[in-house]
C-alpha positions in Angstrom: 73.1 -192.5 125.4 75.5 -191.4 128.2 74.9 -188.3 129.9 77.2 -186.1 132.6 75.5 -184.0 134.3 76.9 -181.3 136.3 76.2 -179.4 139.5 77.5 -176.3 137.9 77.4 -174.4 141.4 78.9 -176.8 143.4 81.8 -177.2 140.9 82.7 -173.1 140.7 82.6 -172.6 144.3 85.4 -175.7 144.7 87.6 -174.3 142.2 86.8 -170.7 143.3 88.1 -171.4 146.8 90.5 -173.8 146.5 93.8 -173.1 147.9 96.0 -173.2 144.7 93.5 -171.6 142.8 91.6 -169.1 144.7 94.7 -166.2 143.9 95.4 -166.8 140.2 95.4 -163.9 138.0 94.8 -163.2 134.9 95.9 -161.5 131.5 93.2 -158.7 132.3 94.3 -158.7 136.0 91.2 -160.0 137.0 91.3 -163.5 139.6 91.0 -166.5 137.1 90.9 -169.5 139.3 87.3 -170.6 139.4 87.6 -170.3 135.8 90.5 -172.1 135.4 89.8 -174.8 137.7 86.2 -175.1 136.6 87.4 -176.0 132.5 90.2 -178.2 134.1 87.4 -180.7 136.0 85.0 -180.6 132.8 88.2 -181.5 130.6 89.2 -184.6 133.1 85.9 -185.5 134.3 84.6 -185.6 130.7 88.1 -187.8 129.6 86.8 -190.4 132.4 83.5 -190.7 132.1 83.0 -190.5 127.7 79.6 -189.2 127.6 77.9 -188.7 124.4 76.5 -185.3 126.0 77.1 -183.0 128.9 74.9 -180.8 130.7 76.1 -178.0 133.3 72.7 -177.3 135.7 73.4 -173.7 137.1 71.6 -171.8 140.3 69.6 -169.3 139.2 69.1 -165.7 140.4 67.8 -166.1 143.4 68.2 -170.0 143.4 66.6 -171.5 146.8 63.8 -168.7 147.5 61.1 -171.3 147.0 62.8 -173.1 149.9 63.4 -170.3 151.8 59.9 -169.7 151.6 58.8 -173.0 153.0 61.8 -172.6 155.7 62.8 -169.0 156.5 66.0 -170.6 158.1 67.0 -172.1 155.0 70.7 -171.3 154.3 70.9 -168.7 156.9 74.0 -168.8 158.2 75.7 -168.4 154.5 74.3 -164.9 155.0 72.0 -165.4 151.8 70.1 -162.1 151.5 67.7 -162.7 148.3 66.9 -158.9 148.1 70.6 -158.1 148.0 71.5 -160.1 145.1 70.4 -157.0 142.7 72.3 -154.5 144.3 75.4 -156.8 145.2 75.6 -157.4 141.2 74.8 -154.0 139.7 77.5 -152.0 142.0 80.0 -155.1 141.2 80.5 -155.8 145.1 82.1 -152.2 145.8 82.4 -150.9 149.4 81.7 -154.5 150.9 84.8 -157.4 151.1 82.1 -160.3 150.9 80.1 -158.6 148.4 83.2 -158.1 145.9 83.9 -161.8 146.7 80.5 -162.5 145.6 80.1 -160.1 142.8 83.5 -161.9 141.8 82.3 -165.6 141.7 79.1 -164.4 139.3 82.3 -162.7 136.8 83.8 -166.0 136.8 81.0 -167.7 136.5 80.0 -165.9 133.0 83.5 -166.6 132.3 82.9 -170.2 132.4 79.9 -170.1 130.6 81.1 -168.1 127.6 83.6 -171.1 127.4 81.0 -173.8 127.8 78.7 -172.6 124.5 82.1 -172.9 122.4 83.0 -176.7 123.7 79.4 -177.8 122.9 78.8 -178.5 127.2 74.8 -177.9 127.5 73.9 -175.5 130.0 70.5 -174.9 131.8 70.1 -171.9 134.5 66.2 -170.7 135.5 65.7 -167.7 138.0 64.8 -169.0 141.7 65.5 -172.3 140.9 68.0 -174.2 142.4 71.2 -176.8 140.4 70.1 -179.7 142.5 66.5 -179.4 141.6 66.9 -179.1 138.1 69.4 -182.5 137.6 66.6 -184.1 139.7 64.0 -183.2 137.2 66.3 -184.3 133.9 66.8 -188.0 136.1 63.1 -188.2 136.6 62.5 -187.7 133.5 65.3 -189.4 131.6 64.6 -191.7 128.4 65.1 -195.4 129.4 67.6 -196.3 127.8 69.5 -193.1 129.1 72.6 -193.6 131.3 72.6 -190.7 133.6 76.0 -189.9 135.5 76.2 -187.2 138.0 79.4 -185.2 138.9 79.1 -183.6 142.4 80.0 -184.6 146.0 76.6 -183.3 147.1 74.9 -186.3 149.4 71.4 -185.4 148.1 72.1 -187.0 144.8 72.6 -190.4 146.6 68.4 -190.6 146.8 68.4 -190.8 142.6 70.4 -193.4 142.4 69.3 -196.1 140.5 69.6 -198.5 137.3 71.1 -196.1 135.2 72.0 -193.2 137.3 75.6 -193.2 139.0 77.4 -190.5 141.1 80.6 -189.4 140.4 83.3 -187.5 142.4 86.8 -185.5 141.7 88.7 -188.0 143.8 86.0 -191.1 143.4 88.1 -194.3 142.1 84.7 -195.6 141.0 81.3 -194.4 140.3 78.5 -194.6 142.9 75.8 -197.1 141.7 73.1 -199.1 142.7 75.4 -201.8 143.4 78.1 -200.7 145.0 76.4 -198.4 147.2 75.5 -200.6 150.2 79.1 -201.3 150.5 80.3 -198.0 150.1 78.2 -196.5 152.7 76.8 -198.8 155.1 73.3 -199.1 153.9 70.8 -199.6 151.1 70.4 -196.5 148.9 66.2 -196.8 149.1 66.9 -195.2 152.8 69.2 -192.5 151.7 66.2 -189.7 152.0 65.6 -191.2 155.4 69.1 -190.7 156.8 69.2 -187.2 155.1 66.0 -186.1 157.3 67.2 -187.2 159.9 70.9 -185.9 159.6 69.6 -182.2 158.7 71.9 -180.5 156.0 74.3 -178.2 158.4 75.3 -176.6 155.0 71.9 -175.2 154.1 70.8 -174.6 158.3 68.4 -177.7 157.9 68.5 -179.3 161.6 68.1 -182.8 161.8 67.3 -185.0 164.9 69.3 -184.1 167.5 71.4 -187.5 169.0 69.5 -190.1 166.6 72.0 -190.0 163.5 73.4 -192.8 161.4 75.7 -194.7 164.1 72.6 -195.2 165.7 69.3 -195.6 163.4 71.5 -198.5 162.0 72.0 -200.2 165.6 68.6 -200.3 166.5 67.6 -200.9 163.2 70.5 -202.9 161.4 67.4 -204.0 158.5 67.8 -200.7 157.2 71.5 -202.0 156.0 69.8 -203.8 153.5 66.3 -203.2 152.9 63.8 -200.1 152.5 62.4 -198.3 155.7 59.9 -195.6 156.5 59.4 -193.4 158.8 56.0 -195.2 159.7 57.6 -198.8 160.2 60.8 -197.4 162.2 57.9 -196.2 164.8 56.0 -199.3 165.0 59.6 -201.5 165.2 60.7 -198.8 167.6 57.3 -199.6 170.1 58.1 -203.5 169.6 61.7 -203.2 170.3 61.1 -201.2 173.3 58.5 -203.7 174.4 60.6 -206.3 173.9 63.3 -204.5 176.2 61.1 -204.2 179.3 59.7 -207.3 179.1 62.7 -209.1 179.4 64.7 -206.6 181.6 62.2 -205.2 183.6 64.7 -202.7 185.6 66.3 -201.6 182.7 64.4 -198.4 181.2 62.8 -198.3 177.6 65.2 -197.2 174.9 65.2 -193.2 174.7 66.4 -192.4 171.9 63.8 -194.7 170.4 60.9 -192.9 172.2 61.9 -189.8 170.7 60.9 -191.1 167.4 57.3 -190.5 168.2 57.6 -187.3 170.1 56.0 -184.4 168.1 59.2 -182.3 167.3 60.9 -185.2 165.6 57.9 -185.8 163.9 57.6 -181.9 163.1 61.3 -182.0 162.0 61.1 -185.2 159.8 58.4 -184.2 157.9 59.6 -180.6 157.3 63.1 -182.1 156.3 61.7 -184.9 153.4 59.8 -182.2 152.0 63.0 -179.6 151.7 65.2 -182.5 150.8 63.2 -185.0 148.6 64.5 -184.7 145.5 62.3 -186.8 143.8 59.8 -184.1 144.1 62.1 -181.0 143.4 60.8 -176.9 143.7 61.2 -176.3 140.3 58.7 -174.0 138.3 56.9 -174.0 134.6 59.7 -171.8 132.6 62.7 -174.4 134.3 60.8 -177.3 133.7 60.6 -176.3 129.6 64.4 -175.0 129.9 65.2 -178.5 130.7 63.2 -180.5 127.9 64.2 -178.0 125.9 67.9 -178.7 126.5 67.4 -182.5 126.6 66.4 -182.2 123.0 67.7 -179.3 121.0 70.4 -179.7 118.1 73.6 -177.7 119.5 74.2 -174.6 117.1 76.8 -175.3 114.8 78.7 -171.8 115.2 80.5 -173.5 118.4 84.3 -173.6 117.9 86.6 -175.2 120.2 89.4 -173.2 118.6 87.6 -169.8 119.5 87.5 -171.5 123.0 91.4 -172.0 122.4 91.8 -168.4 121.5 90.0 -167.2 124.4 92.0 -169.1 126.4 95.2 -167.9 125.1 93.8 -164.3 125.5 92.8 -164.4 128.9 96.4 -165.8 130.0 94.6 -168.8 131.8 97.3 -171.0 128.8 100.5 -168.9 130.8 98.7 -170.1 134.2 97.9 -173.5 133.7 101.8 -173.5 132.7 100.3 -175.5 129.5 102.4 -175.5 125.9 100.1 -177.6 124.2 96.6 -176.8 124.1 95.5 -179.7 122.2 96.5 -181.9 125.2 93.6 -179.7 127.3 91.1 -179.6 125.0 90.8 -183.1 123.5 88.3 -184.6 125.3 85.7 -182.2 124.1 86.4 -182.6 120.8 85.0 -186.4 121.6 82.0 -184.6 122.7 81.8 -182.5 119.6 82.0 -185.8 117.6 79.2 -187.0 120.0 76.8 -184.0 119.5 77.3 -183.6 115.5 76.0 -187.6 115.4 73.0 -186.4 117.3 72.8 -183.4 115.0 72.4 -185.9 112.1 70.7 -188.7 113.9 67.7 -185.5 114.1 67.7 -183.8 110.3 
């Protein structure tokens, strides 16, 4: 079995503020872009990679507060108030341009949704928990014989790769897999956890190491290319390479950057960053952990109707915007999927 799975969030917010997009209206008057844009990378992304299922992983209502409450910095500087989120949806953003805007991407994003249950696309959203966290839970605990591909340009998702889980992205000629990912990006993906912590996330206000970054980790450690490292054997390399250094050039100082690895801050920071970042052990809670066995193994509903989908797509005007004449044309790859999920549906009866 092939599975897509999709960081749902990630994938709005492109199509919401992309350029060409970001002002298209409506039959209803109402901005249609995210919307648009959203159905238009499912239909293509689907027509590439022919999975026999796909699953859209949504942030919840207050998606990242377990983080936050590990790191109060944690996303800071996108102005995430958790407390507003209430009010920001129940006056529909009114009085506040960046509340609107916000109020707007949650509209379009029930848009999508109502479009997803009708072109038989799984979808899994839990309150507080967080897109990322809940595709890393499905990969850990994938069937294995499951094929697991991921569509998002999110870095994080590099630490799952493995036999049987790829990355995809929009403008990717080629998935991301086990083994093409050294020569994609320099390095082994065991250490892509590693680099992470020390990189920081700028996106989500996670600092990294200040003047140790990639450049750098691999020149004085150019093993890390190819093989598995830890924080613990980067240290003890670090003390014999610096050794090394003043023993044979006895005027020339240890290296500093190196020293820094076993200075308590970086330490601090290191440690603080693999446990916001590590994937493999995502914040995810009881209720999200049964919404996602749950979707792994339910029978689709058979009222689903990719012609009601049509309709609504016609009604809303998003047919007039995409300048499209043949609907068909837009919609076939899901009715691959359809096939795909009524052979599951008897496969289980």
């Amino acid at each position: 079995m092939r599975t897509l799975l999709v960081d749902g969030q990630w994938n709005l917010k492109r199509n919401f503020y992309h350029p060409s997009r970001k002002n298209l209206i409506g039959a209803d008057g109402n901005l249609c872009g995210g919307t648009y844009g959203f159905l238009d990378s499912i239909k293509s992304i689907v027509n590439r990679t022919m999975p026999d299922r796909v699953i859209v992983m949504w942030d919840g209502f207050n998606a990242g507060k377990l983080r936050y409450r590990e790191f109060p910095f944690y996303k800071k500087s996108r102005e995430k108030d958790f407390e507003n989120e209430v009010r920001v949806i129940a006056t529909e953003g009114v009085g506040n341009p960046e509340d609107k805007e916000k109020f707007e991407m949650f509209r379009q994003k029930i848009e999508i949704q109502r479009y997803l249950e009708e072109l038989f696309v799984r979808q899994v959203e839990e309150d507080y928990i967080e897109a990322d966290d809940l595709i890393a839970y499905y990969i850990l605990k994938k069937r294995p014989d499951e094929e697991v591909i991921i569509f998002s340009r999110d870095k994080d998702f590099h630490q799952l790769i493995s036999e049987g889980v790829s990355v995809i992205t929009p403008d990717s000629v080629e998935m991301i897999t086990v083994h093409n990912f050294k020569d994609k990006k320099g390095y082994t993906h065991e250490n892509a956890l590693l680099f992470k912590c020390f990189e920081g996330d700028p996106s989500d206000d996670i600092t990294g190491v200040s003047g140790i970054g990639l450049k750098t980790l691999l020149e004085y450690y150019p093993d890390m290319a190819n093989e598995r490292y830890t924080y613990e054997r980067m240290v003890d390399e670090g003390y014999a390479l610096n050794e090394s250094r003043v023993s044979s050039k006895p005027k020339k100082k240890p290296l500093a950057k190196i020293n820094k690895l076993v200075d308590d801050d970086t330490k601090r920071v290191l440690y603080r960053n693999a446990k916001l970042m590590n994937l493999r052990k995502p914040y995810i809670n009881q209720p999200a952990i049964d919404a996602v066995n749950e979707v792994r193994d339910r029978v689709l509903d058979t009222g689903r109707s990719i012609e009601t989908a049509m309709e609504m797509f016609t009604k809303d005007g998003l047919a007039q915007v995409a300048g499209l004449s043949n609907l068909n044309y837009f919609f076939a790859p899901f009715y691959s999927l359809q096939a795909k999920e009524k052979e599951f549906e008897s496969s289980n009866q």
